[in-house]
N, CA and C atoms as an extended XYZ file, in Angstrom:
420
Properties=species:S:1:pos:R:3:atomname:S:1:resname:S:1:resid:I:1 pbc="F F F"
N       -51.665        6.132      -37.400 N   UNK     1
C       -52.755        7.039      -37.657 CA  UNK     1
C       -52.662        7.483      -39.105 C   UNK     1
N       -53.880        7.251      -39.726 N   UNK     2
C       -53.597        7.361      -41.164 CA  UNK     2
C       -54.570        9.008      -41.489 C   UNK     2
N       -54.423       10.003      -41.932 N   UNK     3
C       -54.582       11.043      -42.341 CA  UNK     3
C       -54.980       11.165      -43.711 C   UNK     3
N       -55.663       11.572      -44.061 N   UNK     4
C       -55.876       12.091      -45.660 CA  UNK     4
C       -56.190       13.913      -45.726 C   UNK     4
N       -54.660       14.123      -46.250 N   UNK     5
C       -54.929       15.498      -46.705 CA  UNK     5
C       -54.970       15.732      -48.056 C   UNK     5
N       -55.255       17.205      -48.004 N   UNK     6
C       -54.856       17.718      -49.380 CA  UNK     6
C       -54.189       17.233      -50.092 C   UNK     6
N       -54.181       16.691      -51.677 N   UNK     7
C       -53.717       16.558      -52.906 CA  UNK     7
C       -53.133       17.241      -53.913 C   UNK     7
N       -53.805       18.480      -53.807 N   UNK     8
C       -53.760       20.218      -54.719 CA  UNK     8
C       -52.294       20.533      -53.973 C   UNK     8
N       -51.485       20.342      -53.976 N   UNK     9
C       -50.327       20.514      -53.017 CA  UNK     9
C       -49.407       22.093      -54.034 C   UNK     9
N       -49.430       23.292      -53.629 N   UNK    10
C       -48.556       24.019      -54.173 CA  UNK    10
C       -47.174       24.541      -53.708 C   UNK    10
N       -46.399       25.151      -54.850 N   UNK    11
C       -44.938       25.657      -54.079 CA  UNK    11
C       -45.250       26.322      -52.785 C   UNK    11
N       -46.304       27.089      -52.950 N   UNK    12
C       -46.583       28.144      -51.611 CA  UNK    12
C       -46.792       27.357      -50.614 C   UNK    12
N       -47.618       26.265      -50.848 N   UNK    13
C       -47.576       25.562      -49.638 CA  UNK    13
C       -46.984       24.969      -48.768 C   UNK    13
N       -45.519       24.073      -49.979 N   UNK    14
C       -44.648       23.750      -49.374 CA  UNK    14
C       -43.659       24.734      -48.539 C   UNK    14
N       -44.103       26.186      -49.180 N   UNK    15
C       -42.655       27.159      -48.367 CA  UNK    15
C       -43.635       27.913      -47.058 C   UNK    15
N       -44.488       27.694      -47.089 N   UNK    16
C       -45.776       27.827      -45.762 CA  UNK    16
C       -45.099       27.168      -44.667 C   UNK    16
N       -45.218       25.725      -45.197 N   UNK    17
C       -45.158       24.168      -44.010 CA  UNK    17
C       -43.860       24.477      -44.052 C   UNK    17
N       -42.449       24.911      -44.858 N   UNK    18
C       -41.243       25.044      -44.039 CA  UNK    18
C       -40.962       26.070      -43.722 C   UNK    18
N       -41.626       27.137      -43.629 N   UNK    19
C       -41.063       28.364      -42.711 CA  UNK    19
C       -41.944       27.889      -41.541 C   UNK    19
N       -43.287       27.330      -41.719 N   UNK    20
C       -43.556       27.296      -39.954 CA  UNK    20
C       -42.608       25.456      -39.341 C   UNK    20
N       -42.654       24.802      -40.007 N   UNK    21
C       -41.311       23.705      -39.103 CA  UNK    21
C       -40.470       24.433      -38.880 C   UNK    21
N       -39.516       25.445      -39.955 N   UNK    22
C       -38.571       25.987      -39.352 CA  UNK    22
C       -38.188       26.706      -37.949 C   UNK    22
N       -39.893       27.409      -37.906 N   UNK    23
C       -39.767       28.534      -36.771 CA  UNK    23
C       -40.272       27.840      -35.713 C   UNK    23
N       -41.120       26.322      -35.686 N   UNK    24
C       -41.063       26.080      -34.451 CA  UNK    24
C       -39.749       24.560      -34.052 C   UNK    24
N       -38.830       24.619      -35.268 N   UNK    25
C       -37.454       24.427      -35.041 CA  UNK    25
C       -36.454       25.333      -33.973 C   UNK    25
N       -37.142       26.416      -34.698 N   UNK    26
C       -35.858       27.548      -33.862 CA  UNK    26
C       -36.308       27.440      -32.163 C   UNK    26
N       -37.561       27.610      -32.209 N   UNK    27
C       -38.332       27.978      -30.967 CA  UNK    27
C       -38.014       26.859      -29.958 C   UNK    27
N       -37.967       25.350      -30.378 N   UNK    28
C       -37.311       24.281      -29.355 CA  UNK    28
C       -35.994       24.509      -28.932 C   UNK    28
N       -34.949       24.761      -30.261 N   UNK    29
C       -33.660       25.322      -30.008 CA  UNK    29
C       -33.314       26.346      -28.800 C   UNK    29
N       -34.061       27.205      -29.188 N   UNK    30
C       -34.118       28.383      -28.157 CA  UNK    30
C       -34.482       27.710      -26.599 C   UNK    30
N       -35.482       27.176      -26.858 N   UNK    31
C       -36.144       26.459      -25.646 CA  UNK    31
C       -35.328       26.320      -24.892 C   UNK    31
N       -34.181       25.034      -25.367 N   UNK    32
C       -33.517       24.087      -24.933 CA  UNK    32
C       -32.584       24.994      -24.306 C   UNK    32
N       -32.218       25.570      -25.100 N   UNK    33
C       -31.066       26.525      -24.450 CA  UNK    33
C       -30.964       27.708      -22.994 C   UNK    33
N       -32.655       28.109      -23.017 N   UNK    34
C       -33.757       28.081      -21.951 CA  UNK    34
C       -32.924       27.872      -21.020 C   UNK    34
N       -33.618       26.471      -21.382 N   UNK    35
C       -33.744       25.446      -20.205 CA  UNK    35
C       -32.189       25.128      -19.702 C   UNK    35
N       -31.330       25.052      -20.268 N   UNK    36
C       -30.053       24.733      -20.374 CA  UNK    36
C       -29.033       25.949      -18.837 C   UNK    36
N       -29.194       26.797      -19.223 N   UNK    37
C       -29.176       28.231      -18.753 CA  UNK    37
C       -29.830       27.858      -17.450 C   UNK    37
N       -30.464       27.454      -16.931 N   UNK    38
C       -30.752       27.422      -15.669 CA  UNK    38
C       -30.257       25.851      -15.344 C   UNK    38
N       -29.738       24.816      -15.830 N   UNK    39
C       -29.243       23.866      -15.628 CA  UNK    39
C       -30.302       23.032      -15.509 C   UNK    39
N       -31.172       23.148      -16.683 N   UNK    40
C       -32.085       21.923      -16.755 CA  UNK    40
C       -31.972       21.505      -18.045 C   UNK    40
N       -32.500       20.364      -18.170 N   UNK    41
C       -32.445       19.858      -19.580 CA  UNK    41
C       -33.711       20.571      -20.275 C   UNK    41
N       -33.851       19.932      -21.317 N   UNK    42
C       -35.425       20.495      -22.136 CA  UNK    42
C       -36.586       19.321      -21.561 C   UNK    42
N       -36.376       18.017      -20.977 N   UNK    43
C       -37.291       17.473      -20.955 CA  UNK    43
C       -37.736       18.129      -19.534 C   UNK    43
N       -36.421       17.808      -18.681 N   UNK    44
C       -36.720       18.640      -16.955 CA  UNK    44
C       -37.734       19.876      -17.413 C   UNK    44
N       -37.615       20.518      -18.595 N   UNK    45
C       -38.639       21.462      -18.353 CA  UNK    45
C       -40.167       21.629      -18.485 C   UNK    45
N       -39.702       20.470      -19.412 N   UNK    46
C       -41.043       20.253      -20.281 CA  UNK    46
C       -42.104       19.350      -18.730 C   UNK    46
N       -41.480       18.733      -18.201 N   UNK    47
C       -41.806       18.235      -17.129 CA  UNK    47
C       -42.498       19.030      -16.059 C   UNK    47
N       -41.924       20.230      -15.658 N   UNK    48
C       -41.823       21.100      -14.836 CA  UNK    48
C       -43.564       21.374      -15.405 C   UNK    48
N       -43.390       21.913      -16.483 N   UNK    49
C       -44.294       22.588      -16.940 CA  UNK    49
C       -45.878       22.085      -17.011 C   UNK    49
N       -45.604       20.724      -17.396 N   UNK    50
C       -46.711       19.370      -17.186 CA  UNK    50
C       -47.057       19.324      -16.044 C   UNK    50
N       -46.598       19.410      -15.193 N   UNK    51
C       -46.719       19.735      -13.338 CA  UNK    51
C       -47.964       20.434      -13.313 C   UNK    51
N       -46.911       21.919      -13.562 N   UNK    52
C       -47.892       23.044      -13.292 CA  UNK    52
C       -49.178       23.496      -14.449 C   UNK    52
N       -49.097       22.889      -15.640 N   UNK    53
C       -50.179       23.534      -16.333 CA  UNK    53
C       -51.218       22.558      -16.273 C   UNK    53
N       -51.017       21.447      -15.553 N   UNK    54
C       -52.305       20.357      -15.567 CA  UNK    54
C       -53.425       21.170      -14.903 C   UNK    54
N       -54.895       20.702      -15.861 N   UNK    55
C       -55.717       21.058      -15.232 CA  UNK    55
C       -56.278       19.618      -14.737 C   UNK    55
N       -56.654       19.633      -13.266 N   UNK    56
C       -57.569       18.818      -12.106 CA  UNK    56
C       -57.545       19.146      -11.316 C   UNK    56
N       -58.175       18.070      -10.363 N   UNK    57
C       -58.432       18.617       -8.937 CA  UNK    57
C       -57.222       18.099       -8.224 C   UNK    57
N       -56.741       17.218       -8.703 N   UNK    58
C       -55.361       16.678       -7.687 CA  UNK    58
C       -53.874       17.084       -9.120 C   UNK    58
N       -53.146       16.977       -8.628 N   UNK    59
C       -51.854       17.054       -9.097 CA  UNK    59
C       -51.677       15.985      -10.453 C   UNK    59
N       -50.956       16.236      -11.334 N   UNK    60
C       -50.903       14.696      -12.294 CA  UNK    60
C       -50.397       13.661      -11.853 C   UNK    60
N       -50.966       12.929      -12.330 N   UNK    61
C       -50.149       11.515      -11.908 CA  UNK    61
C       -48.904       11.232      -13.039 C   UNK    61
N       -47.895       10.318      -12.787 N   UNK    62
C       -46.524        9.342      -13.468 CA  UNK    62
C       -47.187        9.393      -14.950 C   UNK    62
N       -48.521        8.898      -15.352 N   UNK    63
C       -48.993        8.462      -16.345 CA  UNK    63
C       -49.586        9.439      -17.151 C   UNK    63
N       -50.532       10.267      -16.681 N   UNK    64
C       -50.528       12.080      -17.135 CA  UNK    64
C       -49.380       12.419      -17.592 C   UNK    64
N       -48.125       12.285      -17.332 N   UNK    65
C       -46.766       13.343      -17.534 CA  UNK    65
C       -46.258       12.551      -18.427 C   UNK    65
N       -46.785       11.275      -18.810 N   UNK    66
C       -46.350       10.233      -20.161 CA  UNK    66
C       -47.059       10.879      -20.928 C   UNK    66
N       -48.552       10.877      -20.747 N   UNK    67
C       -49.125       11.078      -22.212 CA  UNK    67
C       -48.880       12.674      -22.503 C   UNK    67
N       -48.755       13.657      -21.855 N   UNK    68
C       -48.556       14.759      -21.942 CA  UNK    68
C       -47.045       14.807      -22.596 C   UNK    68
N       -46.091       14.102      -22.617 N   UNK    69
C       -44.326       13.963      -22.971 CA  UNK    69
C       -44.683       13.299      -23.819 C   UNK    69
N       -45.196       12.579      -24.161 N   UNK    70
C       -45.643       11.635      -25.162 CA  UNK    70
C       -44.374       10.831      -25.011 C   UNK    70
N       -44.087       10.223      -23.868 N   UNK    71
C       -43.115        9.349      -23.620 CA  UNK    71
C       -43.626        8.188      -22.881 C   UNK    71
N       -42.887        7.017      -22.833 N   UNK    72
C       -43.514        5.561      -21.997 CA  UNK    72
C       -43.391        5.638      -20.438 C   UNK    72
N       -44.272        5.334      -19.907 N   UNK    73
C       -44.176        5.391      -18.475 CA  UNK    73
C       -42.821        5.477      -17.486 C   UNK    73
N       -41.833        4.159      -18.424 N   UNK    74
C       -40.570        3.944      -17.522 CA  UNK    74
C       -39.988        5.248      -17.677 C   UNK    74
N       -40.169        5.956      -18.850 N   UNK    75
C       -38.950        7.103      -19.254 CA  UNK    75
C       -39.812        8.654      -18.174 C   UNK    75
N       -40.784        8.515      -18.267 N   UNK    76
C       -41.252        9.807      -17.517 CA  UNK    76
C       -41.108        9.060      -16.022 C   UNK    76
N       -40.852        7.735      -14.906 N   UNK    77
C       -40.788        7.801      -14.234 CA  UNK    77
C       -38.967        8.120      -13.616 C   UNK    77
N       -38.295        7.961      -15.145 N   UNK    78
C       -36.947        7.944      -14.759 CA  UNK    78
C       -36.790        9.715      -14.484 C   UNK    78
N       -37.198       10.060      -15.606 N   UNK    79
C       -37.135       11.589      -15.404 CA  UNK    79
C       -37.513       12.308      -14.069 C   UNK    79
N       -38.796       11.629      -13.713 N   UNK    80
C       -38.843       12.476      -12.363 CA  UNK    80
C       -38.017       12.098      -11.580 C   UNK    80
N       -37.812       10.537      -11.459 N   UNK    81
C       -36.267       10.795      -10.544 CA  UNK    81
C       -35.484       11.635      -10.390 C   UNK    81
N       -34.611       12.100      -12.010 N   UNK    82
C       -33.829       13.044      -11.866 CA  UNK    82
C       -34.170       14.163      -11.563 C   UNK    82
N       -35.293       14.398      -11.734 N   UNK    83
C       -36.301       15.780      -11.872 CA  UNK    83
C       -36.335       15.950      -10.598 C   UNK    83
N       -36.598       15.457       -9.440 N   UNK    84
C       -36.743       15.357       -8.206 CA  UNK    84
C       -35.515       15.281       -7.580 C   UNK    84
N       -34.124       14.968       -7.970 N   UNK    85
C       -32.968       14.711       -6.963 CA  UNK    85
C       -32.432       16.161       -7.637 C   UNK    85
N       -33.304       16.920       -8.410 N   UNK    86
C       -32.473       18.265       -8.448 CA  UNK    86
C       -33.800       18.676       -7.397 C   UNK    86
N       -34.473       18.717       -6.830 N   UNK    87
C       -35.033       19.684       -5.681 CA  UNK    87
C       -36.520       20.482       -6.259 C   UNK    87
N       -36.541       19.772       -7.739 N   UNK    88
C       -37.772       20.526       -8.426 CA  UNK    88
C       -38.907       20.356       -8.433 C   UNK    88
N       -39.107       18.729       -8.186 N   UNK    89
C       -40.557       18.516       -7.504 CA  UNK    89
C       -40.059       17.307       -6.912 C   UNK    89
N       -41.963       17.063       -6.341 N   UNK    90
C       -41.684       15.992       -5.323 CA  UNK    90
C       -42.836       15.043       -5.330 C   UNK    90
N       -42.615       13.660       -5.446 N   UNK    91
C       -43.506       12.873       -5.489 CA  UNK    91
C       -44.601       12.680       -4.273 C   UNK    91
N       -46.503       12.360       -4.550 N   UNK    92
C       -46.482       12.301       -3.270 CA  UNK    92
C       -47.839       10.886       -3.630 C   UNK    92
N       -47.921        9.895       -2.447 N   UNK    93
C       -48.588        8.670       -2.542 CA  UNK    93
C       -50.532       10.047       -2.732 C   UNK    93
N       -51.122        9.183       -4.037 N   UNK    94
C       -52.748        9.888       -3.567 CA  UNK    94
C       -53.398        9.198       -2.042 C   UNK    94
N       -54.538       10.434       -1.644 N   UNK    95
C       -55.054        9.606       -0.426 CA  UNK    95
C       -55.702        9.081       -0.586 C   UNK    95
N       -56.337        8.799       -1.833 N   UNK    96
C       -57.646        7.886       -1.965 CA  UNK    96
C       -56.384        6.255       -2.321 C   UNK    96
N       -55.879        6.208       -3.370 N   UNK    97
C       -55.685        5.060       -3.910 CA  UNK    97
C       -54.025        5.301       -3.804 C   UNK    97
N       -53.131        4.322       -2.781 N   UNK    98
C       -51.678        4.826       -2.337 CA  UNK    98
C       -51.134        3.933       -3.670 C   UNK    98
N       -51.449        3.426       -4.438 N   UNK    99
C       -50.662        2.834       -5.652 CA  UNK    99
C       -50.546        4.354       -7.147 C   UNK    99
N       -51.077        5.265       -7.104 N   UNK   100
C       -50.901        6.267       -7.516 CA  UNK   100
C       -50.126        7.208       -6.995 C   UNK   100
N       -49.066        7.802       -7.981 N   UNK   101
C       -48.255        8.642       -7.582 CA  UNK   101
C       -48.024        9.906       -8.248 C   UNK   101
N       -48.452       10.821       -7.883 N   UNK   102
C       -48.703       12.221       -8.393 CA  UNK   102
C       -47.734       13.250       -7.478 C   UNK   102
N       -47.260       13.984       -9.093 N   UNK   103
C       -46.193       15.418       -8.843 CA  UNK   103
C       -46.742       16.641       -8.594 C   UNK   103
N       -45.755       17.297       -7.850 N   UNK   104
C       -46.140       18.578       -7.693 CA  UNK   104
C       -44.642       19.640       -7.968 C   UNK   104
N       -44.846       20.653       -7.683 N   UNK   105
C       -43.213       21.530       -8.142 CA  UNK   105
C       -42.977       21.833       -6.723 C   UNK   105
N       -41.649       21.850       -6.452 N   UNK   106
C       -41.447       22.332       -5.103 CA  UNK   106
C       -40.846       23.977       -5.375 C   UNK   106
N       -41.071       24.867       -4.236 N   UNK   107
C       -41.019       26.456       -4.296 CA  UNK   107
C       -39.726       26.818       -5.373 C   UNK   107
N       -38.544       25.845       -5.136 N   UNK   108
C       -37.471       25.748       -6.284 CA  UNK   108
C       -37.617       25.838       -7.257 C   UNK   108
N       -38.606       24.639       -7.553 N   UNK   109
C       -39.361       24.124       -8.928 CA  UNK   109
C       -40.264       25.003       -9.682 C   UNK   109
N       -40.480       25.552       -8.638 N   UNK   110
C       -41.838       26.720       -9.274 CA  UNK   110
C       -41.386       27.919       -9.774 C   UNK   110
N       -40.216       28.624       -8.757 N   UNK   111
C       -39.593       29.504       -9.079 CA  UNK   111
C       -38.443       29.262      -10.442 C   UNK   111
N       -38.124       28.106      -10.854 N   UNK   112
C       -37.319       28.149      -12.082 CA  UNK   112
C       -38.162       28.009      -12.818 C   UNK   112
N       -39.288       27.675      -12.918 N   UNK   113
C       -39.991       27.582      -14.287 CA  UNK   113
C       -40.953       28.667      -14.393 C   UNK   113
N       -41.093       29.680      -13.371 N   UNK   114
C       -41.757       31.366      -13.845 CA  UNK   114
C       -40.870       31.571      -14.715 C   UNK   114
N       -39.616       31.649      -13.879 N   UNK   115
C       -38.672       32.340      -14.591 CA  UNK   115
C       -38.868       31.698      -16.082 C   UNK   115
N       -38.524       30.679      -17.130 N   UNK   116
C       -38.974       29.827      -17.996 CA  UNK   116
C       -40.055       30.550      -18.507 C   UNK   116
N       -40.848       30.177      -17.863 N   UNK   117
C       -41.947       30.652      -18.767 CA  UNK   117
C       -42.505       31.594      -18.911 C   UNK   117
N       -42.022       33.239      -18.340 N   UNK   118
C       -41.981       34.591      -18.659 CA  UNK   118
C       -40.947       34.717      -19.684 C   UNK   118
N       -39.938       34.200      -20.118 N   UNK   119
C       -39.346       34.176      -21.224 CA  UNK   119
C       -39.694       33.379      -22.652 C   UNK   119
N       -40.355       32.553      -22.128 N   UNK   120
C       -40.881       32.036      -23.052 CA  UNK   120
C       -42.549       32.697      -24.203 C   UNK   120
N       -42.716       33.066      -22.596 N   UNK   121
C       -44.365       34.304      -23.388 CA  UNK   121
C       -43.803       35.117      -23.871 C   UNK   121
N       -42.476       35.698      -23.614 N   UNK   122
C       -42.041       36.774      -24.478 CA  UNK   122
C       -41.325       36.504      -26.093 C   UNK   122
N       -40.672       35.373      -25.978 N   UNK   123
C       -40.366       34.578      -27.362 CA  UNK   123
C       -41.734       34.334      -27.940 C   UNK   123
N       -42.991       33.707      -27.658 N   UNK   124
C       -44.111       33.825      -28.293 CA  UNK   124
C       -44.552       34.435      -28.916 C   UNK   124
N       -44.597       35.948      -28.355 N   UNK   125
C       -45.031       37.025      -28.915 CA  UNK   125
C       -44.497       37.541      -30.342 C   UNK   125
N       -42.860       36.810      -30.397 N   UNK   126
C       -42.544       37.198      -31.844 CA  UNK   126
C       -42.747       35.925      -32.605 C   UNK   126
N       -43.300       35.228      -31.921 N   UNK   127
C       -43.907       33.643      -33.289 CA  UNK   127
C       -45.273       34.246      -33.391 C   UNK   127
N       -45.938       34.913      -32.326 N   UNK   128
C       -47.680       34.859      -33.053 CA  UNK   128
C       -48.062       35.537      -34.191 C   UNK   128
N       -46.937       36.606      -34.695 N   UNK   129
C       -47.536       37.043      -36.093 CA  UNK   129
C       -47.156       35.962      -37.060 C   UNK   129
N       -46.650       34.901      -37.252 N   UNK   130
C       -45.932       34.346      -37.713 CA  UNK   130
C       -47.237       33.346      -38.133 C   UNK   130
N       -47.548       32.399      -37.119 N   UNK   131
C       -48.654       31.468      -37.181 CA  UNK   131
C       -50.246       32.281      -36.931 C   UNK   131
N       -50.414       33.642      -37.211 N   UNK   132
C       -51.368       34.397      -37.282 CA  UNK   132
C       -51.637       34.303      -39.098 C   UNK   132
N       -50.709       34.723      -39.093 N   UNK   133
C       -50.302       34.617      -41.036 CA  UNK   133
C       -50.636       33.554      -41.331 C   UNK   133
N       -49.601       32.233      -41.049 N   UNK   134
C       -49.985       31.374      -41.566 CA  UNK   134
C       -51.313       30.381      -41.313 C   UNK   134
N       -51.978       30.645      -40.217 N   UNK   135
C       -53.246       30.140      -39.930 CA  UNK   135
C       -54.364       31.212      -40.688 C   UNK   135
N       -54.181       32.212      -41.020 N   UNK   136
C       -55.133       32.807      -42.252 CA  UNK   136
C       -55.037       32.667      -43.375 C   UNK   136
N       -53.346       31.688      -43.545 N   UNK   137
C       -53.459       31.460      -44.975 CA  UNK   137
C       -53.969       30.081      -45.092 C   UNK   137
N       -53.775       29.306      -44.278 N   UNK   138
C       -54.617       27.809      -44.052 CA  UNK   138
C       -55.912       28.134      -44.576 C   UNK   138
N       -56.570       28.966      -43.636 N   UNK   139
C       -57.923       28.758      -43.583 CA  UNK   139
C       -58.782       29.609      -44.530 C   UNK   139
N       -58.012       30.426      -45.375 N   UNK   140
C       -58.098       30.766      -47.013 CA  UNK   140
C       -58.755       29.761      -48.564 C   UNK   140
């Protein structure tokens, strides 16, 4: 994907673009550690989360939770394996078309990732002045 940005490139800009990589450096860090703390990895969570924030009418499918991970099919189907032999979700055949296979969180699953992600809205709250700033200085 080829992009054409800005040229006019200044110091400010460059210390813009690395305080916000930095802070959403820290913010994965933190994440991970999250996630870690309840004995999941960062992808198990990121997973978890792909579950539950899909919007449709049925559950995501194997291939949804790729493009959403931005990972290849084999690697998001390995994950739910593991993702699933910890008790966190559970695969189920669709009723229309049984060659589709779509996740859901099981009450386990659901309950570790509130937990997750009430900590996580609260870590947010000290990034949004952060990218409040710097999205008014963008658009300056």
């Amino acid at each position: 994907m080829s992009v054409t940005g800005r040229t006019d490139v200044s110091d400010r800009d460059y210390a813009k673009l690395l305080r916000l990589r930095t802070r959403l450096r820290e913010f994965e860090y933190w994440s991970a550690q999250q996630a870690a703390a309840r004995g999941l990895t960062s992808a198990q969570h990121q997973l978890m989360l792909a579950v539950r924030g899909h919007k449709g009418d049925k559950p995501p499918t194997i291939g949804q939770i790729a493009g959403y991970l931005m990972i290849g099919h084999a690697a998001a189907v390995g994950l739910a394996d593991r993702t699933e032999a910890l008790g966190l979700v559970c695969r189920h055949r669709d009723r229309d078309d049984h060659r589709i296979v779509r996740l859901t969180l099981t009450a386990v699953g659901a309950e570790k990732l509130a937990e997750l992600t009430g900590a996580h809205l609260a870590e947010l709250d000290h990034i949004e002045p952060l990218l409040a700033e710097l999205y008014g200085d963008l658009n300056s």
